[in-house]
C-alpha positions, 0 to 999 in steps of 0.5 A, a space after each residue: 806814413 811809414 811805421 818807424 815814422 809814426 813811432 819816431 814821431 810818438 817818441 818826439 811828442 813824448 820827449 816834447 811832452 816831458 820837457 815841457 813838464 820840466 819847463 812847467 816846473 821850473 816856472 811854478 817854482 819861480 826859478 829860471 828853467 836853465 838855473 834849474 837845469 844846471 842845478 839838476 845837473 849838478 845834483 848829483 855832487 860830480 864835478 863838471 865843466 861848463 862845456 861838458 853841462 853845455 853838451 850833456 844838457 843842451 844848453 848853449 855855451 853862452 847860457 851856460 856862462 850866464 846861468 853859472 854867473 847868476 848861479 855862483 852870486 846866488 851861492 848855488 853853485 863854486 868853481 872847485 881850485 885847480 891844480 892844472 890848467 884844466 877848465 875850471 869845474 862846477 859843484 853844486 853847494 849846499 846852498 844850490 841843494 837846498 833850492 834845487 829839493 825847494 824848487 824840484 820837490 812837486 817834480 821830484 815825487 813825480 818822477 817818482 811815481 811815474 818811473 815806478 808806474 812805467 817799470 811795471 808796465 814795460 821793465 826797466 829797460 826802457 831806459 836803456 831803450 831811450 838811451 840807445 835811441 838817442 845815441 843812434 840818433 846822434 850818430 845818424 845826424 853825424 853821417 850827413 
């Protein structure tokens, strides 16, 4: 196996790995792993469409439309009014905060600690690292 194979595949299970945490989380919390991501998504108080959470988090269309449902009867989550026929944006309520903190606390103190422990292993820029990877790889893809 090639060496950028085998960091390619390190980076893979490390991604899976993080994202079965997540999932992890969500199911000890008692709260659906999409609701949570749409919640984490907007718990950052910016406003975003369901097309721009369905291709920044990954998650289908028609999910996104189903857990907006669910979260907007919950009084988690509002359509801010529009003066324009833009698509309709999503905030997060104090409602959706309160759940969010509730659901996210165990993780929360967790992401925490392990970014502090990895910036003093290998600096911050990992992050940017991760990023550019990431990005990189998107646009590979595209090429085909």
């Amino acid at each position: 196996m090639k060496e950028y194979q085998n960091s390619v595949r390190r980076i893979a299970l490390a991604v899976n790995k993080i994202d079965g945490i997540y999932y992890q989380a969500a199911k000890k919390s008692g709260i659906k792993e999409n609701v949570l991501t749409l919640l984490y998504a907007l718990s950052d108080h910016v406003p975003r469409s369901q097309k721009q959470v369905s291709k920044e988090w990954l998650i289908p269309k028609t999910t996104i439309n189903t857990i907006v449902k669910e979260c907007i009867e919950a009084g988690y989550v509002l359509f801010l009014e529009q003066t324009t026929n833009k698509e309709k944006m999503l905030i997060i309520t104090e409602k959706g905060v309160a759940q969010f903190k509730q659901s996210m606390h165990a993780l929360t103190q967790a992401e925490a600690y392990a970014l502090s422990q990895t910036e003093k292993r290998n600096a911050t820029d990992f992050i940017s690292g991760i990023e550019t990877y990431a990005n990189y790889l998107e646009i590979g893809l595209m090429k085909e």
